[in-house]
N, C-alpha and C positions, 0 to 999 in steps of 0.2 A: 717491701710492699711497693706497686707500680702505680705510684699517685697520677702517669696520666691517666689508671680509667677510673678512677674512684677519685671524690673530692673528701677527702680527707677532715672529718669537722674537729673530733676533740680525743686525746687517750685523756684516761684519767685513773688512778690507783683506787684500789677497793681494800683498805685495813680493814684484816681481822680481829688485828690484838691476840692473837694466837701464836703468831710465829712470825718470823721475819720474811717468808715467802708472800709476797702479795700479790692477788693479785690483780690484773688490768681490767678496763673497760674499753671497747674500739666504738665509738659511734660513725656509722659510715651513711654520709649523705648523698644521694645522685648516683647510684652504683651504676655501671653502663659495662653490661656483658656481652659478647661474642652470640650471638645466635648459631649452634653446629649445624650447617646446610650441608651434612651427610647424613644418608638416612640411615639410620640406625638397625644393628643386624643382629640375629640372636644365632649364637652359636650352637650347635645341636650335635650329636651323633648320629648314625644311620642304622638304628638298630632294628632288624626284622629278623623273619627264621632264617634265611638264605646267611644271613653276615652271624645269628646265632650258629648255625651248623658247621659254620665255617671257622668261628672260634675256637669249639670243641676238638674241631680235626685238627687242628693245629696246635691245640693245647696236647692232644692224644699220641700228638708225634714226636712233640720236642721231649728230649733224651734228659733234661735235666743236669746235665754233665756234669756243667759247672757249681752247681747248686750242690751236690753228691763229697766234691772232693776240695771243699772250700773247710778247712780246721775250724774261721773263728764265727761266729753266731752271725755277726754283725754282719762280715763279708756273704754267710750262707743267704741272710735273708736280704741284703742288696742287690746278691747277684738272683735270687727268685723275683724278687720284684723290678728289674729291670727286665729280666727275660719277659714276664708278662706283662709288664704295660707295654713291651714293642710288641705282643703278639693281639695284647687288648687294643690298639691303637692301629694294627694296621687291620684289623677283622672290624674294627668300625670306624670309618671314614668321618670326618667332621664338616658340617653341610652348614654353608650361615644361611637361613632366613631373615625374609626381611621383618623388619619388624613397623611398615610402616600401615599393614592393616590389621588395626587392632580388636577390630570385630570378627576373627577369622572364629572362633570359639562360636558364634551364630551358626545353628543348622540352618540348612536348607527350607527345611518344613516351618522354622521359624520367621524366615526371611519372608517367603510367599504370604503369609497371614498379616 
């Protein structure tokens, strides 16, 4: 625990009489946090028909190979689901928004009135 940013007031034990596990109490007085002065972004994909159609053709072509001639279960569906999350991952791009206007869900026609 870093007592310079918290002043530290009291721990104290909380018996149950149940068992020899007990446990603590933290009382924390004056706590003094960091404000993040980065603005905060939301991660998103880029999913439309253009990166949909383009999934498909790419799912349509890959040959499966390694999937086909893999003996043990475990190896078949590792290497299936690696091949598809690189083909899910490169067919949709990851776009951060910002997340610092939180009225973006307000329509237009709402705004005006």
């Amino acid at each position: 625990m870093d007592n310079s940013r918290i002043n530290l007031s009291s721990i104290s034990p909380i018996i149950n009489g149940l068992s020899d596990h007990d446990a603590q109490i933290l009382t924390i007085k004056n706590v003094y946090a960091t404000i993040n002065k980065f603005p905060l972004k939301q991660r998103i994909r880029l999913i439309d028909n253009e990166t949909i159609m383009n999934f498909q053709t790419v799912l349509k072509k890959e040959t499966w190979e390694s999937v086909y001639i893999a003996t043990d279960p475990n190896h078949m569906f590792n290497s299936f689901l690696c091949t598809f999350l690189n083909i899910f991952q490169a067919s949709f791009p990851v776009e951060y928004k910002s997340m610092e206007d939180k009225n973006d869900w307000i329509t237009q026609g709402i705004k005006i009135y």
